[in-house]
N, C-alpha and C positions, 0 to 999 in steps of 0.2 A: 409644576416648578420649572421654570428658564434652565438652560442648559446652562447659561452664567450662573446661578446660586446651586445648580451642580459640581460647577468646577472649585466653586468657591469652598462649598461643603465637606467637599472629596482636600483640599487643600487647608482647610481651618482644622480637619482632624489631625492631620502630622504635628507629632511632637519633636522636635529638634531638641537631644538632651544633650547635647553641646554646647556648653555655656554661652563660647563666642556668638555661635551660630543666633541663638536666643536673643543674644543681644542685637545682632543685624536685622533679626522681624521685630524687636522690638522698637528700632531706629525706625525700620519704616512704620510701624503704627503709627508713633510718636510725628513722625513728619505728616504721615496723611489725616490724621487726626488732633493733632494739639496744637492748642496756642498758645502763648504767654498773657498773662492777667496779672496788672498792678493789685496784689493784695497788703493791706499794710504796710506799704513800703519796700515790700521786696516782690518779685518774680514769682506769681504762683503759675499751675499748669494745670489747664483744664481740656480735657482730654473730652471729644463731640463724635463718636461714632456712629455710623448710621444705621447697626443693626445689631442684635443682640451677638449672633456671629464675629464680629468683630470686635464687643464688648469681652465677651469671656474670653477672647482668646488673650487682649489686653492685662484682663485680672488672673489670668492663667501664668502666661508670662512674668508677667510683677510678682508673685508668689513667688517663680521661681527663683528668680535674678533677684528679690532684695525680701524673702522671707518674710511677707506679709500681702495679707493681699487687698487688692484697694477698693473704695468704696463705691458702688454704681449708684448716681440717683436719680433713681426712675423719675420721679417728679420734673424734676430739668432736665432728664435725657443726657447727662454728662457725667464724667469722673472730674474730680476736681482733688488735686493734690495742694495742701492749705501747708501744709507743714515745711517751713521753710528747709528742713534739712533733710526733710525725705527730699523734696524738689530738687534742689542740691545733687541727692545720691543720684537720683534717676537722670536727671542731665549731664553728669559727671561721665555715669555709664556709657550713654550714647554719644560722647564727644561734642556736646552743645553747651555745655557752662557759661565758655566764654560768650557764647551770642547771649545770654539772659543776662548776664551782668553790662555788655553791650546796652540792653533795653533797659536794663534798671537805673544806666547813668543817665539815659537818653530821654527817659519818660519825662512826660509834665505834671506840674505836683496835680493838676486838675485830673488827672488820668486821659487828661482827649490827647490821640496820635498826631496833631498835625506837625507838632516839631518834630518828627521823625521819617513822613513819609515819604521825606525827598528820597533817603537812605531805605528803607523799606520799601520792598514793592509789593506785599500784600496785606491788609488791613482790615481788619471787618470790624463793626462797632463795640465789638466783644474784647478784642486782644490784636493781637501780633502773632501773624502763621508760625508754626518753624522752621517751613519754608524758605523762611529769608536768610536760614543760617546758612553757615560755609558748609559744604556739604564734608561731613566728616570721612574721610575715603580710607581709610585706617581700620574704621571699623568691618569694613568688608575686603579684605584683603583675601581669603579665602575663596577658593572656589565654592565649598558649600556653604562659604558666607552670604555669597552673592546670589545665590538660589536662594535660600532663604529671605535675605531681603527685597526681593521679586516676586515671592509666593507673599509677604507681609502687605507691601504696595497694592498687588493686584486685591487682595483679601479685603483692604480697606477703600480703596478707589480705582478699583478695576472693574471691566467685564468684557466678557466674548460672545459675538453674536453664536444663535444657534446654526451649526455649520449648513443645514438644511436650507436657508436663508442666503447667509451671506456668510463670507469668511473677512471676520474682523477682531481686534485684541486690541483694547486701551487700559492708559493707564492715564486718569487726570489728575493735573498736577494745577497747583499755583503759581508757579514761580518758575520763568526760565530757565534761569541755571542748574536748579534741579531735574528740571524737566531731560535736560541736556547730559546731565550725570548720569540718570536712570538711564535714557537712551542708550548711553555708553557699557552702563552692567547688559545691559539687555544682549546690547552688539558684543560685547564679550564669549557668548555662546555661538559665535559665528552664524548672527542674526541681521536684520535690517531694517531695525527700527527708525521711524521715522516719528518728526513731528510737527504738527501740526496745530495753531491760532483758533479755539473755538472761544466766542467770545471773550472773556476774563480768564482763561483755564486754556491750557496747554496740555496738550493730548499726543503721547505718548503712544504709536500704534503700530500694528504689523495687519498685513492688506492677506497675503497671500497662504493657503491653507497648509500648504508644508511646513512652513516659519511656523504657524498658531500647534500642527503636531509638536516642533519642536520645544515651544515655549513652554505648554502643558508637560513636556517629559523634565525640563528644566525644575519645572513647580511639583515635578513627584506626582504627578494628576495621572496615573496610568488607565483608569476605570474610563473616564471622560474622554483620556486622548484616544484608546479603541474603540470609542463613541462613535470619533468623529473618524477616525481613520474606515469604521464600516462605510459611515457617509459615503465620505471620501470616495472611496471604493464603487459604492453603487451609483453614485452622479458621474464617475470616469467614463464606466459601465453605458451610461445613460448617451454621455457627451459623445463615445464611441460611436456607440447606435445611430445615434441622429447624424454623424458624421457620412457614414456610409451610407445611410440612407441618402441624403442628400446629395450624395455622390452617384447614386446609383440613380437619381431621379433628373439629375443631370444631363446624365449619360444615355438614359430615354431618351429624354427629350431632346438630346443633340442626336440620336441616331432618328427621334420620330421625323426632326426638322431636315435633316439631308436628305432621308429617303423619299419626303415629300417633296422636294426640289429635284431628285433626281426622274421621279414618275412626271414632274410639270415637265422638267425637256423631252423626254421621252416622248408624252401626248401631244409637245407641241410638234417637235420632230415628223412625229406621225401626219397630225392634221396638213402639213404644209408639204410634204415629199414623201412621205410615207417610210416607212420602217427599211424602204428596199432599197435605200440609197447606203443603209451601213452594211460594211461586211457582213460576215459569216460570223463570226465571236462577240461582234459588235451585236450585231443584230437580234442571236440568241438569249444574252446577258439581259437585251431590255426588255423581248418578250415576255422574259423572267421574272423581271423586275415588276413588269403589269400584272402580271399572274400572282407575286408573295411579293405584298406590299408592306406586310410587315415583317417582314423577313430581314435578320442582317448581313452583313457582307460576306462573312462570315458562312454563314445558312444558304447564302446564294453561289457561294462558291462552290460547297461541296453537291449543290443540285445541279451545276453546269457539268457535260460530258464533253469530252473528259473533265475532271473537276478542278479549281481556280483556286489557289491561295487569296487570303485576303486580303492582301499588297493589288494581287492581278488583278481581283474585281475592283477596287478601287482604281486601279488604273485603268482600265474597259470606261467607267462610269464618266473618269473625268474628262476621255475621251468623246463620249456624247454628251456631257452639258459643252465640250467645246464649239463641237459640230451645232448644237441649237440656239447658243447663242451669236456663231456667225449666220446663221439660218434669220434670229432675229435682228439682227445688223443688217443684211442684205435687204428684210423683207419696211425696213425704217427707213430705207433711201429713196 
């Protein structure tokens, strides 16, 4: 199982007995999953979930909020609410009436969309999104309103990558304005969501893995956000490691490369006037140096008598590449 239909699992199990609250996941069902459909003359609602997870929670919901529960039909894969004044109730509920009576003045007797799709911006051969309604913001006035209908959305058209992968969180939407409103509950929790144009579908998303901890505590997901926070934890761990190491491989290799440039003036030094042209300190230091070549400045201070801080041997050293490179100046004219 995906660590997305984890999060989702762990989040389809909360029961929210708070009417209003009910009502905010039940908004988002209804937005990520239903359309409007000319039935008879009036606004039917047929409701297109993409998993039985997000079906039960549907007819779970409706039980609770209007006392009956509604029909799923396996054969067409949908709910379909026919009954003009259950349809009534349940739009009344979520603050959408007025957009289906909207659709119902606007339809064409023939049932085809195109007299409307100037006004409409999403359409599929079936129906009318609910996407295209005013987004009802009344209904989630509550902090745990606003939770709940972010656990609803993600439940029905969400997923997060698994954190071992990548750190990602979407929610796809239809319809801008929506897409735009979500964003804003999201940012509500002093988050930073972003979005983003993926073909026909506006994607609602958070990039970075602290936001994705925070979103999952937002959705009540505690199991899954310790999931990721182990992750988390062991890839810092990880990211740590390679830092320092790489730091340390560095720092080799910029002491292997000095020390080798400092042995090349040295032997040139030697080859062309020989070692007896530098001092006493001078002179000792490079014997030194030819003797523990991988020695660092450090290591060669405390074997000089008396023994040299590692500022002094650095300053001895840069003294004789001074010396061998006028030594090579003089021997180029």
């Amino acid at each position: 199982m995906s660590f997305s239909m984890k999060v989702k699992e762990e989040v389809g199990r909360h029961g929210n007995l708070a009417r209003h609250c009910m009502i905010a996941e039940f908004l988002a069902l209804m937005l990520a999953t239903g359309e409007i459909e000319l039935q008879d003359g009036h606004a039917g609602l047929v409701l297109r979930p993409e998993n039985d997870l997000v079906t039960n929670k549907i007819i779970w919901l409706s039980d609770m909020l209007f006392d009956r529960e509604i029909e799923w039909d396996r054969q067409e894969r949908c709910i379909e609410l026919k009954h003009h004044g259950m349809v009534e109730r349940v739009l009344n509920t979520i603050k959408l009436s007025d957009y289906v009576d909207y659709i119902e003045d606007d339809w064409l007797e023939d049932e085809e969309l195109e007299g409307i799709e100037d006004s409409i911006t999403y359409v599929t051969s079936r129906g009318v999104s609910l996407q295209n309604c005013v987004f009802p913001k009344r209904v989630i006035q509550k902090d745990c309103c606003k939770k709940a209908f972010i656990s609803g959305l993600f439940l029905a058209t969400g997923s997060v990558n698994d954190p071992n992968k990548a750190y990602h969180f979407e929610i796809v939407l239809k319809n801008r304005d929506i897409a735009e409103q979500v964003r804003n509950v999201i940012n509500y929790f002093q988050l930073d969501a972003k979005i983003a144009k993926r073909k026909k579908y506006y994607i609602v998303y958070l990039k970075e893995g602290s936001m994705i901890v925070d979103i999952l505590n937002v959705m009540e997901a505690h199991v899954s956000l310790m999931d990721m926070e182990n992750v988390r934890i062991i890839k810092d761990m990880r990211n740590d490691i390679n830092r320092r190491v790489n730091c340390e491989t560095a720092n080799i290799k910029k002491t292997v490369n000095a020390a080798r440039r400092q042995i090349e003036d040295i032997e040139y030094i030697e080859r062309t006037k020989g070692l007896k042209i530098l001092n006493a300190p001078l002179r000792q230091l490079a014997e030194l140096r030819l003797e523990e070549q991988d020695a660092n400045l450090k290591e060669l201070g405390e074997m000089l008598n008396p023994s040299v801080s590692k500022s002094g041997v650095n300053h001895r050293l840069r003294k004789i590449s001074s010396i061998a490179n006028a030594l090579r100046e003089d021997n180029q004219i």
